[in-house]
N, C-alpha and C positions, 0 to 999 in steps of 0.2 A: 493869837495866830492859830489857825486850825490847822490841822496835820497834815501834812505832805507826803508824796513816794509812793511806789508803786502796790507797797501794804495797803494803803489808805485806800486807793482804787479800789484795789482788788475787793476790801471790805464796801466799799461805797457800789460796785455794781451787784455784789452778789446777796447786798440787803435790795436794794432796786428789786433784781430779780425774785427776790423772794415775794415782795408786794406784789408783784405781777403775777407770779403761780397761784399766790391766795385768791387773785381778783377772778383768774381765768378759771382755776377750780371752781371758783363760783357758780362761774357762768355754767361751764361742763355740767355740774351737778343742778344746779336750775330749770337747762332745758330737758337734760334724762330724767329728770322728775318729771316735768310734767309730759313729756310725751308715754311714759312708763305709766302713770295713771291715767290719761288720756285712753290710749289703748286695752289698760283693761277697763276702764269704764266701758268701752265700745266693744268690747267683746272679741279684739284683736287678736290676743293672746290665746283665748280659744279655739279662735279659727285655724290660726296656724302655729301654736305652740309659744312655748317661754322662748326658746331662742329665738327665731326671728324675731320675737317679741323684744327681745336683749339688743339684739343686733341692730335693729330698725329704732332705736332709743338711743345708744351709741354711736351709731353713725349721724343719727340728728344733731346729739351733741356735738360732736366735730363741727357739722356744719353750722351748727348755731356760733360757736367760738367765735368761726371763722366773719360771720356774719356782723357779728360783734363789732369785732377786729375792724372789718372792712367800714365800719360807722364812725370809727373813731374813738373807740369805747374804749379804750386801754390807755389812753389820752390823759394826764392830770386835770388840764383847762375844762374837758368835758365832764371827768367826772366829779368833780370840784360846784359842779351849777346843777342842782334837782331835775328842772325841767329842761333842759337840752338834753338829758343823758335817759329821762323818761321818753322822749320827742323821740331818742336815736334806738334806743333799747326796741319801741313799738316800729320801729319802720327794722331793726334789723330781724325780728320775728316773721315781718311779710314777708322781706329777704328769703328766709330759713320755708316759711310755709312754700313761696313760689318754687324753690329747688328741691322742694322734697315732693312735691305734686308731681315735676318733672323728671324726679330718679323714677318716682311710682308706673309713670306712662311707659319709661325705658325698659327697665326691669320686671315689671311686674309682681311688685310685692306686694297686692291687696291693697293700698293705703287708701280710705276714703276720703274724700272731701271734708267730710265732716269732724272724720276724726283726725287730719290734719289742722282743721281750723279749731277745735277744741284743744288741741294739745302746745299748739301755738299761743295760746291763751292761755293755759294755764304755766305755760315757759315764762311767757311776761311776768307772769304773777311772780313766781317762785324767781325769777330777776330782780324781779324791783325790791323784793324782800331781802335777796342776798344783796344785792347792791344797798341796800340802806342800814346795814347793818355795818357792813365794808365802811360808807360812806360815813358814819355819826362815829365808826371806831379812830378812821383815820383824821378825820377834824380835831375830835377829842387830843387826837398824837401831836397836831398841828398847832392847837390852840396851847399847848404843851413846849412848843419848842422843836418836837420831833419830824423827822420825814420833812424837811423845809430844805428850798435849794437857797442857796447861797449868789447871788446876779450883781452885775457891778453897773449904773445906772452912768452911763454919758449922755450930759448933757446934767445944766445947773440951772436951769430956768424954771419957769411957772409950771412946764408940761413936766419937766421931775420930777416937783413939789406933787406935783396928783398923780403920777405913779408911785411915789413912796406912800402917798396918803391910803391908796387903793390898796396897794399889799399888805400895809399893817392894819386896814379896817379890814379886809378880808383875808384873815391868817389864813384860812382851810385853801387858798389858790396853793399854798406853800412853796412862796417865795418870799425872801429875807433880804435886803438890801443892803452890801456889803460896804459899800462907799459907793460918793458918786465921780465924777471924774470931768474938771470943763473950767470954767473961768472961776481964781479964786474968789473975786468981789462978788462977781454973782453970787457963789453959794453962799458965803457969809449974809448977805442981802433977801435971800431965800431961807434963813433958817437951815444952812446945809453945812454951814461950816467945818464944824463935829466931825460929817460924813468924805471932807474932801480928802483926795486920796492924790491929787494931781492934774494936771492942765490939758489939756487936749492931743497937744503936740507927742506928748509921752505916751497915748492913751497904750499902743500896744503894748508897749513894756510893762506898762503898770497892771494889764491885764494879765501879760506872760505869765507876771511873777506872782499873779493872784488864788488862790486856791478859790476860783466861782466855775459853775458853770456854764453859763454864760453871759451876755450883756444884753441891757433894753437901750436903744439907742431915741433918744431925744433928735430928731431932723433940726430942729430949729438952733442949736446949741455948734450944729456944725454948718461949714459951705457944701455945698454939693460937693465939690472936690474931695475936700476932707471927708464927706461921709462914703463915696462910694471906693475911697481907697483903704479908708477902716474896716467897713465892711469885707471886703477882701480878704485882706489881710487875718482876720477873725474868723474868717473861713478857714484858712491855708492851715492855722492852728490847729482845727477839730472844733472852734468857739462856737455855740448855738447863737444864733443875732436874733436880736425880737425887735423892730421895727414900731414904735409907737406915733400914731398917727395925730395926736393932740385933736382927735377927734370923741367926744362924749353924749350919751345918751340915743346911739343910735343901732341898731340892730344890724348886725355882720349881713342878716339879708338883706337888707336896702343898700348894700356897696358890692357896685360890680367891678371886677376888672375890665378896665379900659386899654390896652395898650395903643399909643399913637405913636407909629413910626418905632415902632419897637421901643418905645420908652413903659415903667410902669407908671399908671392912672387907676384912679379908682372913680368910677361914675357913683353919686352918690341920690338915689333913689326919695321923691319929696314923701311925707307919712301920708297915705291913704286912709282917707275916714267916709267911706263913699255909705251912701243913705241905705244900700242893701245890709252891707255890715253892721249897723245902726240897729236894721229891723232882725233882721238874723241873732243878733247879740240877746235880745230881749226876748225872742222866742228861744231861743237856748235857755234863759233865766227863768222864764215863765215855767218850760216844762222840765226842766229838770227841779226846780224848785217843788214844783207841785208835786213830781213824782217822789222827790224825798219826804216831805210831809207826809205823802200815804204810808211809804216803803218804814218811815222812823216813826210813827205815832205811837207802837209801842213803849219805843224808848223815850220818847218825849215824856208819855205818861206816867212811867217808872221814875225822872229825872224831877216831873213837877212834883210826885208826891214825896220821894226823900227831899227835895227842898222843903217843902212844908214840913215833915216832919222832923226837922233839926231842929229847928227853934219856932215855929209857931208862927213865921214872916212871907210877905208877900212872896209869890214863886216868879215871877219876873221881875226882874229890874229894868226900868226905861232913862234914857240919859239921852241929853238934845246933843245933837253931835252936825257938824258941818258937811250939808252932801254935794250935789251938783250944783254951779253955779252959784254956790255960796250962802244957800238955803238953808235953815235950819229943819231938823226932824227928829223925831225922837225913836232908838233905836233899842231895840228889845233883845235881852241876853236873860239867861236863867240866871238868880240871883247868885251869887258866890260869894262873898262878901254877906257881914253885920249889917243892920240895919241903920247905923248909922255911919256908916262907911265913909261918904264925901263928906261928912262933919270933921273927920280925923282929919284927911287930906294932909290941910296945912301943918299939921305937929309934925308928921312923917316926911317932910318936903325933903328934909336934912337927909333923908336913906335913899335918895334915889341915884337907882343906880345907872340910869339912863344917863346917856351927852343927851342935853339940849334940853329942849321944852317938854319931851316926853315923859311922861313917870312908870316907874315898875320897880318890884320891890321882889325877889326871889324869897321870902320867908315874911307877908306883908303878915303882919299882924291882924287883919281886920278881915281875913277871908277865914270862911268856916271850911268843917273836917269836909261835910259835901262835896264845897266849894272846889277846895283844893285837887279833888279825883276830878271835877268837873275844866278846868281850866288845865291841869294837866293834860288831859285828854282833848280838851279844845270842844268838848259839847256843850261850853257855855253859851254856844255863839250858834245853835241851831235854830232859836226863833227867829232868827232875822231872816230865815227863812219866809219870813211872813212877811217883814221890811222890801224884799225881793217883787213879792206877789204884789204890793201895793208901789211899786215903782220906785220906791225912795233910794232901793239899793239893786246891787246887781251883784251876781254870784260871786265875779272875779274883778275886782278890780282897787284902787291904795285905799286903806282903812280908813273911813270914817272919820275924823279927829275933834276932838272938841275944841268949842269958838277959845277958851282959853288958849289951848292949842295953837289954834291958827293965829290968833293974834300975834303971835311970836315967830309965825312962818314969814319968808323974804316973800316976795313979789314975782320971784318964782317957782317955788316950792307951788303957790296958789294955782300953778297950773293945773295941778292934781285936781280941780274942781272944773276942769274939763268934764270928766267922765263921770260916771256915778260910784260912788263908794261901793266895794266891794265885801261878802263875809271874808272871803280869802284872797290874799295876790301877789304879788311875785316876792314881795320882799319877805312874806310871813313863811314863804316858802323855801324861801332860798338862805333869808337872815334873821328869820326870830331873834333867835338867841344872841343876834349880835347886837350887843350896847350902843355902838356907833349911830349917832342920829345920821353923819356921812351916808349911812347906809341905806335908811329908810329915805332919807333924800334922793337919792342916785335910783335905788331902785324905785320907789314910784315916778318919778320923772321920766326913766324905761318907758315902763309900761305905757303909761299915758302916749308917749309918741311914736310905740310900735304893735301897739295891742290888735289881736287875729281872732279872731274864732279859733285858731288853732290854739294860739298862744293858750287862750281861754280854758281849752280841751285839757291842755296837757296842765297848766298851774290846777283843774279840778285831781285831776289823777292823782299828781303831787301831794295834795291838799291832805287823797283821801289814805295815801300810801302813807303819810307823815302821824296822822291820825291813829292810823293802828299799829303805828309803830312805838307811838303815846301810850295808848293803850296797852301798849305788849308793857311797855315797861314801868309804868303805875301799877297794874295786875302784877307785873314780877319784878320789881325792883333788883335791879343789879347795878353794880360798880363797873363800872366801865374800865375794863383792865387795863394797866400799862402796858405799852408794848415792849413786848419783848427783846428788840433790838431798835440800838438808836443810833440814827442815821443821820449824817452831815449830808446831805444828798446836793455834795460839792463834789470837783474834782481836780486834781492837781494839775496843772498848765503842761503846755508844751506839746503833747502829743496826741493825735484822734483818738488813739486805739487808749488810751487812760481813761478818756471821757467818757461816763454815762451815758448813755442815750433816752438826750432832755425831755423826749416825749415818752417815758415809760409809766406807767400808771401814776407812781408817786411825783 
């Protein structure tokens, strides 16, 4: 039983609070960075001194917070997902540039165009830096056990069974599933038994007396009657309600609100794959591909000769791997890995740590000292830069897999050969690190049915933001600290004013 009473609150909102001052400090100090170098870069500071220089940095940052704020940015669900929170971070900067352009016109503080667009750019930057550091500290807490809300799930059906599936493949959402609460045959029937807490008819008492913060309501598990008198009711409490739509794979912008006759509807938007996006897509891959080959030839060059120079073995490695429409091609990475590497394979089968048909081994024996800086840092995967150029692959989109691989994929996992294999894509983005094949299932299925140019834009960002964040911590190895405070980030029944407020950063 977790702890109860007004102590426990009081502990539970004022660690909340505390996540949310760190997140917002963040930000604060993000955008005074870079509007504070922005300006002396631009000779701001000269023109009219250190203090307006102070002052006109300060004030940005307010308004940046608030810009923030206003995207949804102090959100758990948002900050929890890479690329929505890169997506929201770049649009609340235009926010922050458009009302600082128009304090400039009001008041007349000097503020140039230019150097409001430079300093707005280097704000993102210095965001997406503190946010990713925020963001791997507090997963790290999550995958941990810590800063996780505690939800009591109604409803015992199939659409339960996938939101409990969903929370515990993706700990960093940090939600933990208290019981669930609905018919007992069902949950028994569902693998829920363990979890049941109570029948439908109970639901609010069971809730009262429950230390969660709120509930995900399963529609199907109750009558319309039952549902919109719970709901109610769960309000009347302070209860946060999350409304699960047993709806999957589809992107929140392809569902509009409908209302008919004052009822809620959701119009639900068919996937667009129109022949301009098609062409758009691959001139996006063309030139940015080619511009990376110029911009990294350096480094490419530095990477091919310490490969050769470890052990005296071929500096690329090639592997046939399944692309669009079920093709085979062979895909080029810097070697990392012994030269007899897929010989081992099978002895190592027994170490993988992956569900499913995937392999990975966090300490594989058969990669070299190189190797391991290189795969660390994810510059294994730059010559496929050339895979790009010759059409087999495209910059963003589900990895590659080998026919082994796919022989073990369902019939619809195989949809992923829709599109063309990607070096980078939402799930490398979003779930690397996470074992769950669930995960890589779900998330390339995403993509494949809501994929944008935008989408595209923001997963490269992600991509490149995640990379040097690799890089930061291969160059500096650190232990990723425990947190300092540990948080039930539950709350005791009965009253609004007890409850946390479910949408605080954590």
């Amino acid at each position: 039983m977790k702890p109860t009473g007004p102590l426990h609150a009081a502990r539970t909102a004022l660690n909340l609070d505390k996540l949310k001052i760190t997140l917002v400090a963040g930000d604060y100090l993000a955008v005074f960075l870079g509007f504070e170098v922005a300006l002396r870069l631009a000779s701001f500071t000269e023109r009219h001194g250190e203090v307006r220089g102070l002052g006109v940095s300060a004030l940005a940052a307010l308004v940046g917070v608030w810009a923030m704020r206003s995207q949804g940015l102090l959100l758990a669900r948002v900050c929890a997902m890479r690329v929505v929170e890169i997506t929201r971070t770049a649009r609340a900067m235009l926010i922050l540039a458009g009302i600082m352009l128009l304090f400039d016109r009001v008041v007349k503080v000097d503020l140039y165009v230019r150097e409001t667009a430079l300093a707005c750019a280097l704000s993102f930057l210095f965001a997406c830096v503190s946010r990713s550091r925020f963001r791997n500290w507090l997963r790290h807490a999550r995958q941990h056990g810590r800063y996780r809300r505690a939800v009591a799930i109604i409803g015992t059906d199939h659409e339960a069974v996938r939101l409990i599936d969903l929370f515990n493949t993706h700990r960093d959402i940090g939600m933990s599933v208290a019981g669930v609460i609905g018919d007992p045959e069902q949950a028994a029937k569902n693998g829920l038994g363990h979890q049941w807490l109570g029948e439908v008819d109970h639901a609010e008492s069971i809730v009262d007396s429950m230390v969660v913060s709120g509930v995900v309501l399963s529609p199907g598990s109750l009558t319309a009657g039952r549902l919109n008198e719970l709901i109610r009711h769960l309000h009347r409490t302070g209860c946060h309600v999350h409304l699960a739509t047993g709806i999957a794979g589809i992107d929140t912008r392809r569902l509009r609100p409908l209302p008919l006759a004052h009822e809620p509807l959701f119009y639900v938007e068919a996937p667009s794959l129109a022949k301009a996006q098609v062409v758009a897509k691959r001139c996006f891959d063309v030139g940015l591909a080619s511009f990376g080959l110029l911009i990294l030839s350096p480094v490419l060059l530095a990477i091919a000769f310490c490969v050769k120079v470890a052990d005296g073995g071929p500096i690329f490695f090639t592997q046939t791997r399944v692309g669009r429409g079920g093709r085979n091609f062979d895909v080029l990475k810097f070697r990392s890995m012994t030269v007899n590497a897929e010989s081992r394979l099978s002895e190592l089968s027994a170490e993988n740590e992956r569900q499913g048909p995937l392999f990975k081994m966090v300490r594989d024996p058969r990669v070299t000292r190189v190797g391991n800086f290189l795969r660390a840092s994810g510059l294994d995967e730059l010559p496929q830069l050339i895979n790009v150029l010759r059409g087999e692959m495209s910059l963003v989109g589900p990895r590659p897999a080998l026919p082994s691989e796919v022989a073990n994929f369902s019939a619809q996992l195989r949809v992923r050969e829709q599109v063309p294999p990607g070096i980078t894509g939402l799930w490398q983005v979003e779930a690397r690190d996470n074992p769950s094949f669930e995960a890589y299932r779900r998330l390339d299925l995403f993509y494949v049915e809501n994929w944008s140019i935008t989408l595209d834009l923001m997963i490269v960002v992600g991509t490149i933001e995640m990379i040097l964040s690799k890089l930061f911590h291969t160059v500096v190895p650190r232990r990723m600290p425990e947190p300092a405070i540990v948080v039930d980030e539950i709350a005791p029944s009965a009253s609004l004013e007890n409850k946390p407020a479910y949408e605080h950063v954590a």
